[in-house]
C-alpha positions as a Python dict, from the first residue, in 0.01 Angstrom:
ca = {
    (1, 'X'): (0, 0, 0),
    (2, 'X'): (372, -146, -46),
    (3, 'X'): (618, 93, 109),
    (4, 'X'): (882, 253, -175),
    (5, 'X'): (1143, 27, -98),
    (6, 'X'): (925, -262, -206),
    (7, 'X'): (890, -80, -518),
    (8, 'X'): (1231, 19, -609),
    (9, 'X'): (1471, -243, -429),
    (10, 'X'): (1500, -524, -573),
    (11, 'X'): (1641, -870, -368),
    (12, 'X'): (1976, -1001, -344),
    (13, 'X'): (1917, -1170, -674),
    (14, 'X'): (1773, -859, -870),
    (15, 'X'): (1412, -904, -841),
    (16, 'X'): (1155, -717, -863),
    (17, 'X'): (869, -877, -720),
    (18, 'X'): (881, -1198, -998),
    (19, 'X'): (1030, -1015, -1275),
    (20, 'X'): (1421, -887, -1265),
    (21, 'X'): (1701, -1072, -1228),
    (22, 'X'): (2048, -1180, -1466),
    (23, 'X'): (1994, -1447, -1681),
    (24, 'X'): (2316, -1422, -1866),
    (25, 'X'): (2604, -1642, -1982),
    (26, 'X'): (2889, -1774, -1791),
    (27, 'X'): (3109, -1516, -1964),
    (28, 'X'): (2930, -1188, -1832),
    (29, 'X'): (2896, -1322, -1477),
    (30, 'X'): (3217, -1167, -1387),
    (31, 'X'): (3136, -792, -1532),
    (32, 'X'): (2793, -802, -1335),
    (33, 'X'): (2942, -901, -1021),
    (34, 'X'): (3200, -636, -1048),
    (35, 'X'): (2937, -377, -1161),
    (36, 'X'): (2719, -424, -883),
    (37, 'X'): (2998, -437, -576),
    (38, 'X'): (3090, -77, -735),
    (39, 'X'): (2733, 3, -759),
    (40, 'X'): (2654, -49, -420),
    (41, 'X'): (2972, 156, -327),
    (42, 'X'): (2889, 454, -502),
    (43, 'X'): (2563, 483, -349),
    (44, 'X'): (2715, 579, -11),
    (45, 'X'): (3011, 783, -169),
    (46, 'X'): (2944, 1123, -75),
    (47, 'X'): (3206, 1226, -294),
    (48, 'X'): (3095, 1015, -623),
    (49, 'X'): (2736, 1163, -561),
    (50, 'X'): (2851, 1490, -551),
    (51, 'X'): (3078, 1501, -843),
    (52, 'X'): (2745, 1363, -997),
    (53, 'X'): (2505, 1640, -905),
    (54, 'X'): (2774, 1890, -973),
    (55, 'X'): (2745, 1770, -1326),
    (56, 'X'): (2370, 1749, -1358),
    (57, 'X'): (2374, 2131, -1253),
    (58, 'X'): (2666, 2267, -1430),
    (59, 'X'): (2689, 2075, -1762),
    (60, 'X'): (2357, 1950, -1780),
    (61, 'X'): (2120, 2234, -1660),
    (62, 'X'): (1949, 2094, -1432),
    (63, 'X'): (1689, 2141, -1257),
    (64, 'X'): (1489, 2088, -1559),
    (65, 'X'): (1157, 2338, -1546),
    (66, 'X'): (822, 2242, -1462),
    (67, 'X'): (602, 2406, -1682),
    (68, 'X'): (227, 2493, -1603),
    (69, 'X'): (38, 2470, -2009),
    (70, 'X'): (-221, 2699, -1997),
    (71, 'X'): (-328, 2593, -2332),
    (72, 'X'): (-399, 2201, -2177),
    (73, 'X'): (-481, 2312, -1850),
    (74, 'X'): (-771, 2526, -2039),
    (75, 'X'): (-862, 2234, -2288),
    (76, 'X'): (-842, 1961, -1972),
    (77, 'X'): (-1025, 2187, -1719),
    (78, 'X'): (-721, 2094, -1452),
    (79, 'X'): (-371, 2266, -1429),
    (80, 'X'): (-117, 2011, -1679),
    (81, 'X'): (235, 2068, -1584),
    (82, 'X'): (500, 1978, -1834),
    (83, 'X'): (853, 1851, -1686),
    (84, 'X'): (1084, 1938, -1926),
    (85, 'X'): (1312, 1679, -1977),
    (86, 'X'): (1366, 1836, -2339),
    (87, 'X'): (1587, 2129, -2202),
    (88, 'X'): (1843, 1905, -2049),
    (89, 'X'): (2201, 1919, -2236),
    (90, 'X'): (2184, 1660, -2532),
    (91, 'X'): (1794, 1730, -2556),
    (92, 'X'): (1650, 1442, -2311),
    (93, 'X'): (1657, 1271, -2007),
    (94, 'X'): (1892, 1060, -2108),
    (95, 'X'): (2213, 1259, -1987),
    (96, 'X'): (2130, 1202, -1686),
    (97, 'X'): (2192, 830, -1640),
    (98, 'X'): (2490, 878, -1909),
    (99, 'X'): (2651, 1112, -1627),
    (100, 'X'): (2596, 876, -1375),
    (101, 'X'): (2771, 536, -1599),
    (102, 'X'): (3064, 731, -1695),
    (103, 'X'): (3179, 859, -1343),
    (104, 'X'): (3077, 456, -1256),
    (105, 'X'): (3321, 344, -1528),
    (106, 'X'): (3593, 602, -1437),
    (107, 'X'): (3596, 469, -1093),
    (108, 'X'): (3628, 93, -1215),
    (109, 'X'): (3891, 181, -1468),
    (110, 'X'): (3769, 93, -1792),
    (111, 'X'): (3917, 252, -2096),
    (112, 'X'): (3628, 223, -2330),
    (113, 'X'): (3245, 277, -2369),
    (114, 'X'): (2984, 46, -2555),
    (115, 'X'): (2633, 151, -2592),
    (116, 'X'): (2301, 79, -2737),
    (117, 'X'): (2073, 346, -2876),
    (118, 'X'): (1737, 325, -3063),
    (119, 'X'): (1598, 671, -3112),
    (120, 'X'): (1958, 830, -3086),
    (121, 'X'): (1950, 1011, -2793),
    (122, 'X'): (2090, 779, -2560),
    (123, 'X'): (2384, 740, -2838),
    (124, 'X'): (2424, 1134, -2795),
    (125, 'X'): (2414, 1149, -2448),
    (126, 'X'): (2668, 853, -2435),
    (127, 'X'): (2881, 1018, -2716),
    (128, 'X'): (2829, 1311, -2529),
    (129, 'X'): (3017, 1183, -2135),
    (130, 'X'): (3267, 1010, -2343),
    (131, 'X'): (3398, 1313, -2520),
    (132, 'X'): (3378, 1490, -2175),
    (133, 'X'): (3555, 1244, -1985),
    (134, 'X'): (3813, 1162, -2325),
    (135, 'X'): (3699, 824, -2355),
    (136, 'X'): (3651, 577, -2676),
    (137, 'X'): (3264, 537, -2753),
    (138, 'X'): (3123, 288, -2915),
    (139, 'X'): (2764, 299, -3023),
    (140, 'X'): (2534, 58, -3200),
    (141, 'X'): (2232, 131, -3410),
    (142, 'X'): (1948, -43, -3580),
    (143, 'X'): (2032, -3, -3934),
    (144, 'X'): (1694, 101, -3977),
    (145, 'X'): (1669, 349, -3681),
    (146, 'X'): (2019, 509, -3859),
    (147, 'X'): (1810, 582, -4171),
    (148, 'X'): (1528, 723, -3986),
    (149, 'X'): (1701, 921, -3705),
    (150, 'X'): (1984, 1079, -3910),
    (151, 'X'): (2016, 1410, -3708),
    (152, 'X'): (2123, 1171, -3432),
    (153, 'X'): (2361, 992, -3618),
    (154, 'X'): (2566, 1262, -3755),
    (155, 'X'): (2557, 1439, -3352),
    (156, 'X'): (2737, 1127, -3233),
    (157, 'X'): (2994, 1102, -3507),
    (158, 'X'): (3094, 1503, -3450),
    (159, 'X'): (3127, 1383, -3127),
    (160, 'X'): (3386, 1092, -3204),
    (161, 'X'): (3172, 810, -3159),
    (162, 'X'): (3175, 532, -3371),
    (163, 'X'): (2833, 439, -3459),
    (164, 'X'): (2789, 37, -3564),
    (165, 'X'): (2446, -73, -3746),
    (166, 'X'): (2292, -371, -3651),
    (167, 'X'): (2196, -542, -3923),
    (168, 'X'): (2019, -863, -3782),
    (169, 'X'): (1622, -919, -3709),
    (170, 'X'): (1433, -602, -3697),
    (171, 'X'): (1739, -390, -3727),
    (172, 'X'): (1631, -176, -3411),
    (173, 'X'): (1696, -134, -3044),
    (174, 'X'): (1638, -539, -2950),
    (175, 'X'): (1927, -621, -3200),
    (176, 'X'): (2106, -307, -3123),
    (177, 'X'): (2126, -419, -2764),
    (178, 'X'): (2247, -769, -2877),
    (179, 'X'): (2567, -633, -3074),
    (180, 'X'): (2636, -406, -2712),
    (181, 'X'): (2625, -721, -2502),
    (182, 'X'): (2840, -925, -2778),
    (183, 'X'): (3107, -635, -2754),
    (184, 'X'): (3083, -610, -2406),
    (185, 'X'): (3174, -993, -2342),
    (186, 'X'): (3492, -1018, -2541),
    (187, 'X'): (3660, -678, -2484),
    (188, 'X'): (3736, -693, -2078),
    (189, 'X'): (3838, -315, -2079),
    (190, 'X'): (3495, -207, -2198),
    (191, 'X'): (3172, -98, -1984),
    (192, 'X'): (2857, -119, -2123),
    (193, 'X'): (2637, 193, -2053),
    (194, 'X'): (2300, 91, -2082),
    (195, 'X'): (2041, 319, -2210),
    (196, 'X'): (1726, 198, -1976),
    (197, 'X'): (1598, 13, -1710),
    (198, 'X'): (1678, -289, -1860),
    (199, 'X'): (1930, -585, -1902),
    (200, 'X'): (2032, -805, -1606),
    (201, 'X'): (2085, -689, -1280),
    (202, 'X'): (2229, -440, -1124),
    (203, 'X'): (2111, -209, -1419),
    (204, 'X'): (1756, -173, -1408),
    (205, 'X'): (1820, -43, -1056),
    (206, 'X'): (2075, 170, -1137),
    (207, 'X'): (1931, 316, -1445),
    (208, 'X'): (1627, 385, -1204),
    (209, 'X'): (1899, 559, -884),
    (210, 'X'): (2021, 769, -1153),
    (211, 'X'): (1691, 871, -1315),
    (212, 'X'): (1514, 962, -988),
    (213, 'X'): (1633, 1309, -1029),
    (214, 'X'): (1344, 1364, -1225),
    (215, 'X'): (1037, 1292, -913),
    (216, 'X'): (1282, 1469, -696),
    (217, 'X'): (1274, 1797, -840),
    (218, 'X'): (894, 1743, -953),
    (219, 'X'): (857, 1705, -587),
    (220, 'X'): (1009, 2059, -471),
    (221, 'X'): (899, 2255, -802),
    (222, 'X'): (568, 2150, -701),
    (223, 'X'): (563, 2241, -379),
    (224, 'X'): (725, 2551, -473),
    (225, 'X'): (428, 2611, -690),
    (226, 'X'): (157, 2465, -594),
    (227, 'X'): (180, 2419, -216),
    (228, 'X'): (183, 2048, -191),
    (229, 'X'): (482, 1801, -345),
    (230, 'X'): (246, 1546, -491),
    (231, 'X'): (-7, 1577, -806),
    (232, 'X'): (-239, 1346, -874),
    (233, 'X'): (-157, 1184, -1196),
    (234, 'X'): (196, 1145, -1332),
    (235, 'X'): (243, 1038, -1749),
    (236, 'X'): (514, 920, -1877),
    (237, 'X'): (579, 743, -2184),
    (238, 'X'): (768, 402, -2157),
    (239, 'X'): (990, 174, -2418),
    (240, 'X'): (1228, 31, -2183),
    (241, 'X'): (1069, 269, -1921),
    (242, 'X'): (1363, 460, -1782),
    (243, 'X'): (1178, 837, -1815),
    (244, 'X'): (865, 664, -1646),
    (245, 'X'): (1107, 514, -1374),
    (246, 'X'): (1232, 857, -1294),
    (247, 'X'): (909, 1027, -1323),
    (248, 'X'): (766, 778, -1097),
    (249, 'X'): (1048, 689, -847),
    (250, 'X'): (963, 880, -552),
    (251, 'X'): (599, 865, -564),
    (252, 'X'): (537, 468, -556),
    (253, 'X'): (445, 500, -169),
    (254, 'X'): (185, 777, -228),
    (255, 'X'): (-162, 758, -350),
    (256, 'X'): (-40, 967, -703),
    (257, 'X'): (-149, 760, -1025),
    (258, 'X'): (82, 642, -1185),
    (259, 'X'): (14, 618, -1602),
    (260, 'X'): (288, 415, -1823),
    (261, 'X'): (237, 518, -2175),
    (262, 'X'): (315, 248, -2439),
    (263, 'X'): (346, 227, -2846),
    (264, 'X'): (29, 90, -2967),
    (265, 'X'): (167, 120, -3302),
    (266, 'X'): (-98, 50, -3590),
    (267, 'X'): (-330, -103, -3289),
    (268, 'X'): (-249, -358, -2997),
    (269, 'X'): (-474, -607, -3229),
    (270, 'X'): (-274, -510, -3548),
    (271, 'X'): (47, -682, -3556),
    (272, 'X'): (255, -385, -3586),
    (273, 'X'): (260, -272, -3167),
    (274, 'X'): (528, -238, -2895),
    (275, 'X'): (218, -259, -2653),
    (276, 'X'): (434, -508, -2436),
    (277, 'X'): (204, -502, -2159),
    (278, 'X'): (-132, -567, -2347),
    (279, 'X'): (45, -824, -2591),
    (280, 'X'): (323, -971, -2389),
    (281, 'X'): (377, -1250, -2139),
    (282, 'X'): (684, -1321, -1866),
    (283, 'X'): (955, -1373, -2057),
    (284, 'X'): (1391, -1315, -2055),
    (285, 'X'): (1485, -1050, -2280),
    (286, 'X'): (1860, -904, -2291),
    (287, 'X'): (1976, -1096, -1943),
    (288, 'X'): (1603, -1012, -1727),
    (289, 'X'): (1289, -1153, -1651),
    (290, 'X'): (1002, -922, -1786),
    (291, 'X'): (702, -895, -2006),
    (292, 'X'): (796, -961, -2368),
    (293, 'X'): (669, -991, -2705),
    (294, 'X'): (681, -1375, -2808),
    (295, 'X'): (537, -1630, -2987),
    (296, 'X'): (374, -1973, -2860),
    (297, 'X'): (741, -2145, -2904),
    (298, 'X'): (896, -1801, -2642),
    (299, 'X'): (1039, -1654, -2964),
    (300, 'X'): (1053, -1287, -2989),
    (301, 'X'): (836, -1129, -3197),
    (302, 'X'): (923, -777, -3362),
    (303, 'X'): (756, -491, -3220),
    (304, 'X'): (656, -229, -3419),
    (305, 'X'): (655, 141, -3327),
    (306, 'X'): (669, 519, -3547),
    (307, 'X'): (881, 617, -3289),
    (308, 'X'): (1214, 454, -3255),
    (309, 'X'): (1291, 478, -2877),
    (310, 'X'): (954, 310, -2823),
    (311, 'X'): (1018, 1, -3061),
    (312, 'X'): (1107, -245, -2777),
    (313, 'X'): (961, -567, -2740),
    (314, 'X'): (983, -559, -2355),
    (315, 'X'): (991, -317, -2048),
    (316, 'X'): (1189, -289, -1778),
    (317, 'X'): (1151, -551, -1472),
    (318, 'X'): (996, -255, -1242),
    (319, 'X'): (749, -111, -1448),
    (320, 'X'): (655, -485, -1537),
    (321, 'X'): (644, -545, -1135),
    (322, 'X'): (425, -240, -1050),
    (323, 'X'): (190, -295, -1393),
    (324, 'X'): (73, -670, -1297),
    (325, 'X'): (4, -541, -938),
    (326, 'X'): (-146, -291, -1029),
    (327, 'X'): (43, 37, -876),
    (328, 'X'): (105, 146, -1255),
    (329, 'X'): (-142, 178, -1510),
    (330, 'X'): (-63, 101, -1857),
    (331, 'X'): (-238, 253, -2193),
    (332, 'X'): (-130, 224, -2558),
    (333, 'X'): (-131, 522, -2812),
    (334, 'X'): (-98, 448, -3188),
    (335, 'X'): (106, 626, -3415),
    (336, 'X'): (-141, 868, -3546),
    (337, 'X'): (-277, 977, -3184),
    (338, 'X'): (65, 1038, -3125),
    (339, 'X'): (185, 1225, -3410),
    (340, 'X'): (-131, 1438, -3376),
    (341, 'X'): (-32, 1499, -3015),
    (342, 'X'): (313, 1588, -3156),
    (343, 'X'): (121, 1893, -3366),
    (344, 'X'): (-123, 1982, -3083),
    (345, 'X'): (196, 2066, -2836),
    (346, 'X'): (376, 2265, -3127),
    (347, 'X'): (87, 2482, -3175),
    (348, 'X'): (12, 2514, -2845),
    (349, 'X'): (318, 2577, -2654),
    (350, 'X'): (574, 2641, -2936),
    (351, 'X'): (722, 2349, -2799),
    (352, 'X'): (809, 2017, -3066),
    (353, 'X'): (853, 1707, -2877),
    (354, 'X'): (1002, 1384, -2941),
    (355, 'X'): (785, 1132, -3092),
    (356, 'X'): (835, 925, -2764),
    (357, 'X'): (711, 1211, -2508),
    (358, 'X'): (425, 1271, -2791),
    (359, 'X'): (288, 977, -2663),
    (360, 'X'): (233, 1089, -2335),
    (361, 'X'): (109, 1421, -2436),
    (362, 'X'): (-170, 1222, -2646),
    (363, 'X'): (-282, 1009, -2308),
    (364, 'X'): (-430, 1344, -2187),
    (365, 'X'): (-640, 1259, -2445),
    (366, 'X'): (-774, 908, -2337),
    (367, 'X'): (-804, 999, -1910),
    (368, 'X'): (-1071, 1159, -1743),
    (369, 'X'): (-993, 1487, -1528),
    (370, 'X'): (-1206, 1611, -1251),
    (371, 'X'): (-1068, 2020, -1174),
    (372, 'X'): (-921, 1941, -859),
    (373, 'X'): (-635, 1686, -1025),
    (374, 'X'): (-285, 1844, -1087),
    (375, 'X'): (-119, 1647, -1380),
    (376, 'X'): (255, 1624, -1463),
    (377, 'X'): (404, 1474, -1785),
    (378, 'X'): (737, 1411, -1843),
    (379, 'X'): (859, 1553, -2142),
    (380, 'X'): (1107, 1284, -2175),
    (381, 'X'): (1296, 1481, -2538),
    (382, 'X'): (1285, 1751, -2793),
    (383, 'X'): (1146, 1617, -3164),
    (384, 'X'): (1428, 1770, -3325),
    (385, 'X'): (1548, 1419, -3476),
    (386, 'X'): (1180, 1356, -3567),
    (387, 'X'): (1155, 1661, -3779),
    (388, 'X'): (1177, 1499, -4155),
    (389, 'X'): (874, 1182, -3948),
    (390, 'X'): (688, 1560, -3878),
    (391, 'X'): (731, 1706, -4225),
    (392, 'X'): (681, 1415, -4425),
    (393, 'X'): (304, 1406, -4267),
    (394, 'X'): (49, 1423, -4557),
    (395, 'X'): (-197, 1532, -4279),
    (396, 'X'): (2, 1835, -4233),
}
């Protein structure tokens, strides 16, 4: 097996095995370049990466538990630990890569943030740093993720964000990310914080560095509880993937399974999926090479998803790299497995999760246990912003 750093470091042009790279225009070579020389600074800086744990322990609350279910561990006949993602400051994992950007952008200078968010919670976390570090935020939103992830919405504005629909295509998190990357060429002071392990290069791989908290606590909670740092199986739900990419970053040289969890929507054979992997081919989406919804002409076609931080029509470069060689496994869950998922954990564990870690709860559902596996999944958010999706369930 390839060691980790042929996992997780990509080559002097970005890549990931064949996927990766920065296909952008002219106009944006200049911000990458920049980006990554301070990039690759940072990750020596002893005092940069202190300032940035500091944070993660006294603002965000980490480490984040690991929680043994004795509920699924009973139903699955194998102990199901629950890394809880959903405790974090902001209510996801996404603080933790928003710390990381901001103290990136202080150090470069800029004066303003631009972001992208789809089910809000990157928007929050964003809004979140900025107020914290008393900079200008800048948001944009899928007109039709605004309507359905209000709660979000009106967090970001108390914070003094200024949230921007997208009104093209789908009105989701593809055209959300377009408006970012317009904004981010023509305003020089700005730095785009990207939400996932996506875009062009050096972001997947810094969205990943940032996120890798997440397997190195699992790692030492684990031990701490079990005896041994590694479990078996590892699930993690994945849109652009950057949850999974934490979850799985410091276990790609070990012999733990890896399981990607992706929206299968009404059905990968329905027309309404963000199933990239089953569905999509090689393909550039938002400045990277990766798998990607399209048509026969390379056109993209709209993904479909009950769960708006899912509703991407590709993944990130990595988890596209480790899926067609095979270190990841990838399986779809449709909206209804995963909104009875959502239920099963509420009743359970008294715990409501985000329609995108719902996902991964219902994959317990579709895997085979033997008793001796020990099973993590990342509880990548709290379903408080899904509430009036929950409520609204005639099932329920």
């Amino acid at each position: 097996m390839e060691k980790i750093k042929k996992y997780t470091e990509v080559d002097d042009l970005g890549f990931y095995g064949h996927f990766g790279g920065a296909f952008v225009p002219e106009l944006l070579r200049d911000n990458l370049e920049e980006l990554t020389t301070f990039f690759l600074e940072i990750e020596n800086d002893n005092a940069f990466q202190n300032e940035f744990l500091s944070l993660l322990k006294y603002y965000v609350g980490r480490p984040s538990p690991l929680y043994l279910s004795q509920k699924l561990s009973n139903e699955f006949k194998c102990p199901i630990f629950l890394k809880r993602e959903d405790l974090n400051h902001t209510g996801s994992h996404k603080i933790n890569n928003a710390i990381g950007q901001i103290l990136l952008a202080k150090k470069m200078g800029k004066s303003e943030i631009v972001a992208e968010t789809g089910a809000g919670q990157h928007g929050v976390a964003t809004a979140t740093v900025c107020a914290l570090m008393n900079m200008k935020c800048i948001v944009f939103m899928g007109e039709k993720d605004i309507e359905r992830q209000a709660p979000n919405v009106q967090r970001m504005k108390f914070l003094g964000a200024e949230v921007i629909p997208a009104k093209s295509g789908s009105k989701t998190l593809k055209d959300a990310t377009n408006e970012a990357i317009r904004y981010w060429i023509n305003h020089t002071n700005a730095y785009y914080l990207i939400g996932s392990v996506v875009g062009p290069h050096p972001y997947p791989a810094m969205v990943a560095s940032f996120q890798s908290v997440i397997s190195k606590e699992i790692k030492s909670q684990l031990k701490e509880m079990t005896g041994t740092e590694n479990p078996t199986k590892i699930i993690a739900c994945v849109g652009g993937g950057s949850n999974a990419a934490g979850a799985f970053f410091e276990y790609y040289d070990s012999n733990v399974e890896l399981i990607a969890v992706e929206a299968g929507g009404l059905g990968v054979n329905s027309g309404y999926t963000a199933a990239t992997s089953v569905v999509g081919n090689p393909g550039v989406l938002h400045g990277s090479l990766t798998l990607l919804m399209q048509d026969e002409y390379g056109q993209v076609v709209e993904p479909y998803s009950i769960s708006a931080g899912l509703d991407y029509p590709g993944i990130g470069p990595l988890h596209a790299y480790t899926i067609q060689i095979g270190r990841t496994k990838s399986i779809s869950v449709t909206d209804e497995e995963a909104l009875k998922a959502a239920k099963k954990l509420a009743v359970y564990e008294g715990i409501i999760p985000a329609l995108e870690s719902a996902h991964a709860i219902a994959a317990l559902e579709k895997l085979k246990f033997e008793s001796n596996d020990v099973v993590v999944v990342n509880l990548s958010g709290r379903g408080d912003k899904d509430m009036e999706t929950y409520l609204n369930l005639d099932s329920y």
